[in-house]
N, C-alpha and C positions, 0 to 999 in steps of 0.2 A: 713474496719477494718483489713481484713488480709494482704493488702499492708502496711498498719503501724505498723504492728507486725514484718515482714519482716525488713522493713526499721528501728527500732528499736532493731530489733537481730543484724542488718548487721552495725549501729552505736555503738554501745557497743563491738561488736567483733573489728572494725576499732578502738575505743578509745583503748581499754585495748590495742592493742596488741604490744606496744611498751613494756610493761613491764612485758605481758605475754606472751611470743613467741611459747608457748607450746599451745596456741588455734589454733594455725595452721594446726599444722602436726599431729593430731591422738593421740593415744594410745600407752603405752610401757610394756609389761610384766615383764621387769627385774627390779629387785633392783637399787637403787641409791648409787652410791657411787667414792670413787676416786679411779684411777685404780695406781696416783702416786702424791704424794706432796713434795714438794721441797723448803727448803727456801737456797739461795745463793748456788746451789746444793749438798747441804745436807737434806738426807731423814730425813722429820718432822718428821716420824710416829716412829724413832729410838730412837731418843733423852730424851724420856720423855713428861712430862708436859713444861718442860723448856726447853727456846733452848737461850743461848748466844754468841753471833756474838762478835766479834773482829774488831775493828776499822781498824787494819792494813789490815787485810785482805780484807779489803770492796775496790771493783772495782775504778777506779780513778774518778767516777765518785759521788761516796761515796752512792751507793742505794743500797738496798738490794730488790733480787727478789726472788718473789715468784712465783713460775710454777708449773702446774698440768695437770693433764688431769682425766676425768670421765669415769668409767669401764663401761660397759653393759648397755649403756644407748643412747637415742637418747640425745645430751644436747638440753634445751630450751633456760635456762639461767644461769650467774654463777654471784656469788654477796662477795665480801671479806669485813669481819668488822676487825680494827686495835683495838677497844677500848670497848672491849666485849661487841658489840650489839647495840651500844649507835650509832651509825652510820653504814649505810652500802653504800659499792661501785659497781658499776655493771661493768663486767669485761669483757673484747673484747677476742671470742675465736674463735680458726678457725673452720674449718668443722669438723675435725674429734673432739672436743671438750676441745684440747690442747689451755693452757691458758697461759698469763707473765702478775704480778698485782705488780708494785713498786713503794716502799716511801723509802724518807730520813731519817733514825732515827736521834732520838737524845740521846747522854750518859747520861744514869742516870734513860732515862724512859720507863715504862713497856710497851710492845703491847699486848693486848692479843686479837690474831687472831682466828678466825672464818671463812671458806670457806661453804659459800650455795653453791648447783647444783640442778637446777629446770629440770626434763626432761621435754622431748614435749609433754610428759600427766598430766603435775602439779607436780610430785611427787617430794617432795627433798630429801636428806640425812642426815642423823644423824649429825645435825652438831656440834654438842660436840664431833663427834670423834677428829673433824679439831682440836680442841682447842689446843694453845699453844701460850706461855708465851715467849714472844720475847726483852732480852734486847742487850745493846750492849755495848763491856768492853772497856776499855782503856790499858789494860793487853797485855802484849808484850808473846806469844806466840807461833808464828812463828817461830822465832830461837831455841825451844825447839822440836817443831816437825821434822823441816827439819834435826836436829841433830839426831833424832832418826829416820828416815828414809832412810839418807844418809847412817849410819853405816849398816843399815838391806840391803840395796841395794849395797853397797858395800861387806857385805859378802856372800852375793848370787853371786855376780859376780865372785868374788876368790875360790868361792864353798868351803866356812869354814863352816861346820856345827856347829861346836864350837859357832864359833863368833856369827853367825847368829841364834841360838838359844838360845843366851842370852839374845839376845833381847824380847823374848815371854813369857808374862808374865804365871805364874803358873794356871792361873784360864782362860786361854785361850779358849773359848767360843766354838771348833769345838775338843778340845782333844788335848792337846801336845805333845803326843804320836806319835800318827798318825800323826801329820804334820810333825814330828822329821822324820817320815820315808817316807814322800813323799817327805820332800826335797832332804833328801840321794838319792830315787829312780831318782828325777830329776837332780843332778847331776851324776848320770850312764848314764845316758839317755844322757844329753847334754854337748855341752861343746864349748868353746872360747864364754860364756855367757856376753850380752853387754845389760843391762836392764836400761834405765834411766827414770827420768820420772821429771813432773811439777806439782808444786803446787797450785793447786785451789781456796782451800778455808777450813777452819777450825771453828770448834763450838763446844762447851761445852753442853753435856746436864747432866741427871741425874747420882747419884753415881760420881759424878769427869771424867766423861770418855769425851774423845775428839775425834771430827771426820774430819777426815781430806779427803777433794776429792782432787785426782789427773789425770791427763793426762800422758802416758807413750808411751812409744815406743822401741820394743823389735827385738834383732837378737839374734838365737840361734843355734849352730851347733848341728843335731841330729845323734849320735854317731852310731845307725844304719843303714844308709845313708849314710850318708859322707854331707847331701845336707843341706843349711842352708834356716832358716826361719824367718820370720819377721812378725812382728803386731803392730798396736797401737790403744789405746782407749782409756777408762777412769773407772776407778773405785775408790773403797773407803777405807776408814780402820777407826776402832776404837781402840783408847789407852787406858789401865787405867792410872791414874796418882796416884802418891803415893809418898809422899817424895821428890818432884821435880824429879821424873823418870819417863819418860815414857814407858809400856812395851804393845807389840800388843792383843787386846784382840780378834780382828774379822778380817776378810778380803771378803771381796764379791767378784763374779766372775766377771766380767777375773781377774784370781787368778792370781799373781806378783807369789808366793812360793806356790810350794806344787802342783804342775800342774799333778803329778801322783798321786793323789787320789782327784782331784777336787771336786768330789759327797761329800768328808766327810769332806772336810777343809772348802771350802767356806763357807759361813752364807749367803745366800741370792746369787739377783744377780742385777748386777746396771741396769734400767732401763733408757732405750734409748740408750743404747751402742749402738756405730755403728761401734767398730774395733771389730777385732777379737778377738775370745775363744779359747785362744790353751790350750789343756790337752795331758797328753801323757795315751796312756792307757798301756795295763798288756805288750804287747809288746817289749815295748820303744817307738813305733812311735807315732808323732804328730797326734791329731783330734785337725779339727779346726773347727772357728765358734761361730757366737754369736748366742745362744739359739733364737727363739723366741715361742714366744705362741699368739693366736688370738683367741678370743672367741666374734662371732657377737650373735647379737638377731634372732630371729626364724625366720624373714623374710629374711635373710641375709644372706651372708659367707663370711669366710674371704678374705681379701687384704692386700697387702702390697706394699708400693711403699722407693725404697730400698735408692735413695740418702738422705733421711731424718729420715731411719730406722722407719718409721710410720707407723703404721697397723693402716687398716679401717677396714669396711664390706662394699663390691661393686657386680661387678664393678663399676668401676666409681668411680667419684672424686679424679681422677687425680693419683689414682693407678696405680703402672708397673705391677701387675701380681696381679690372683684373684685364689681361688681354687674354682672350679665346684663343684654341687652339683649333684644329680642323675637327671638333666635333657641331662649330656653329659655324661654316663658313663665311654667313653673309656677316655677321659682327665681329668688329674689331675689339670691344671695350663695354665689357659689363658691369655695374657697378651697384654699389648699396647706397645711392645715394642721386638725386636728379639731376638731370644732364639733359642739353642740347649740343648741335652740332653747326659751326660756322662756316658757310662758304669763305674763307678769309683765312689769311696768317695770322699766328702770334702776335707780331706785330702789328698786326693793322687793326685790331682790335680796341674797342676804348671800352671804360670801364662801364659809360654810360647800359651800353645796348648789353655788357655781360653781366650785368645786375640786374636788368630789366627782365623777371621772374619767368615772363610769357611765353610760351613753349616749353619749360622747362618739365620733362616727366622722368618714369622709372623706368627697367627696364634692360633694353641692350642697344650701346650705339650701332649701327651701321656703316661699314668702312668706306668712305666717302672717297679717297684719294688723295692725291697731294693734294696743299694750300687750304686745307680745312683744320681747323680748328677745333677744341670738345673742350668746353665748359659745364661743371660740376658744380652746384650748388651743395656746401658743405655746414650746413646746420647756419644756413645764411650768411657764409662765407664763401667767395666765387672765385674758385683756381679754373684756369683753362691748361693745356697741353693739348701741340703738336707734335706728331709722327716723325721721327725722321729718319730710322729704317726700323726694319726687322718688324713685320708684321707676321706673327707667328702663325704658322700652319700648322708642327706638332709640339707637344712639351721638349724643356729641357734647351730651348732657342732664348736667343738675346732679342733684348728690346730698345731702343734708345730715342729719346724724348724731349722736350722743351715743355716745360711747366711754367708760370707765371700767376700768380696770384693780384685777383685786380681788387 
């Protein structure tokens, strides 16, 4: 009798477990949920109830995708419904639990999407937060954004405060004020300003507002130096629209204007950036770097593997670098990959001395303190990251960072 009880737990666990992959792996303490949603990468969770896509703007291959990834969770499994609920699909995600799930729409008809996350203890997610109303316009809008972006980057380059704050509408989301005087301070700050950038993708949600993502790439002479600087990434922006004009209502970080008060202008900050975060602070000089934060579950700590700007919880799984927890106390940062340590900031770093090989070993860094620096030689690709809190002493703690690739 008890060999067939056996042999009937161990058939039941082998049936399900294609579509419960959470009977596998244990139990999870933390909450379900998503740590980022994306449709055509424009953040779902901005837009409203409603989110409307633009024909023109859809990839040549006419799909619209949808990407995610799940916060504080081990994922089990992850499931997308187009036609609220009435169907659902199971969606292929990698290890850390980052997803891509795309369909061809059609003009005229509604999607109303729904994202499930199953972890590996059963649990799912609120899935009504996912909810959104997905159509797709035939509306020529592209040439209305790109004209009100060209003029805003263009008077940032000429450093017209005029110009370029006529562009920003009056109900401007971080204070008009304030950005009116971090642009002034950024042009003290810099100058022979050369900021261009590429259009991604654009969507309509609630209130008339438009969101538009872009890709950029920046050179800036910093006037306290004489030494110039360069970055590129991606971020976003929202417009209102009123009257056929468009005026800026948001900007998320890495912030295009307003780079000397970054903390009060930006709204947010784009998630998975992998260029740089240049601010100037009270000085004039450049800090750079893209923010990160990591927060693993209690058996864990953080990782981060830096040519896909992907945070885990490891070591392991293909992580460059992990932060120690109190079983190495003297190391902050072990890694699979060679590394030195700078007495210096982020920013004060040139590319010169962090490509220069010498010093460069295996190993574990040594927590050095504030204003140091750890540069990682990545298959002769040279990322650095600064500390800037949360030095972990046991699993299951946050970490938060400045990364920078020279």
């Amino acid at each position: 009798m008890k060999k067939l009880l056996i042999l009937a737990a161990a058939l039941l666990i082998s049936a399900g477990a294609a579509d419960a992959k959470w009977w596998v792996f244990g139990k999870s303490k933390a909450d379900v949920g998503l740590k980022y949603l994306y449709v055509n990468k424009i953040p779902a969770d901005e837009t409203g109830p409603k989110m409307k896509l633009f024909r023109e703007m859809l990839p040549s291959d006419g799909l619209v995708r949808i990407t995610g990834k799940p916060a504080g969770t081990q994922t089990g499994a992850i499931r997308i419904t187009l036609d609220n609920k009435g169907t659902w699909q199971d969606v292929k995600f990698a290890d850390n639990g980052a997803f891509e799930y795309s369909f061809k729409p059609e003009a005229g008809k509604t999607y109303t999407m729904l994202v499930e996350v199953t972890d590996t203890a059963g649990k799912t997610n609120n899935v009504e937060d996912t909810r959104k109303e997905i159509t797709l316009s035939e509306e020529n809008i592209q040439a209305k954004v790109r004209e009100t972006l060209d003029g805003m980057f263009d008077a940032y380059n000429k450093e017209d405060l005029r110009k370029f704050m006529g562009y920003v509408g009056e109900n401007f989301a971080a204070d008009k004020d304030i950005l009116e005087r971090a642009v002034k301070r950024d042009f003290d700050a810099l100058s022979s300003i050369n900021l261009r950038y590429t259009l991604n993708n654009i969507a309509a949600g609630a209130q008339g507002r438009v969101f538009a993502a872009v890709t950029f790439n920046r050179m800036v002479f910093v006037n306290k130096t004489g030494a110039s600087s360069t970055d590129t990434g991606s971020t976003e922006f929202v417009f209102d629209s009123k009257e056929g004009r468009l005026s800026l209502f948001s900007m998320k970080s890495p912030l295009m204007f307003g780079l000397s008060d970054a903390e009060n202008v930006a709204t947010g900050e784009v998630l998975g950036n992998t260029g740089s975060n240049l601010t100037i602070d009270e000085t004039g000089s450049l800090r750079g770097g893209t923010l990160v934060t990591v927060t693993c579950p209690d058996s864990s700590f953080p990782a981060y593997n830096f040519p896909n700007a992907a945070d885990s919880c490891g070591p392991g799984g293909g992580a460059n670098i992990w932060f120690y927890d109190n079983s190495m106390p003297a190391n902050v940062i072990g890694m699979s990959v060679n590394a030195k340590a700078f007495n210096k900031t982020l920013s004060s770093l040139t590319a010169a001395e962090v490509r220069n090989t010498a010093g460069y070993a295996g190993g574990a860094l040594a927590d050095s303190g504030a204003g140091y620096s750890y540069c990682f030689d990545v298959s002769s690709e040279f990322y650095c990251l600064e500390l800037v809190s949360g030095r972990p002493t046991t699993t299951g703690e946050t970490v938060t960072f400045r990364t920078k690739k020279f």
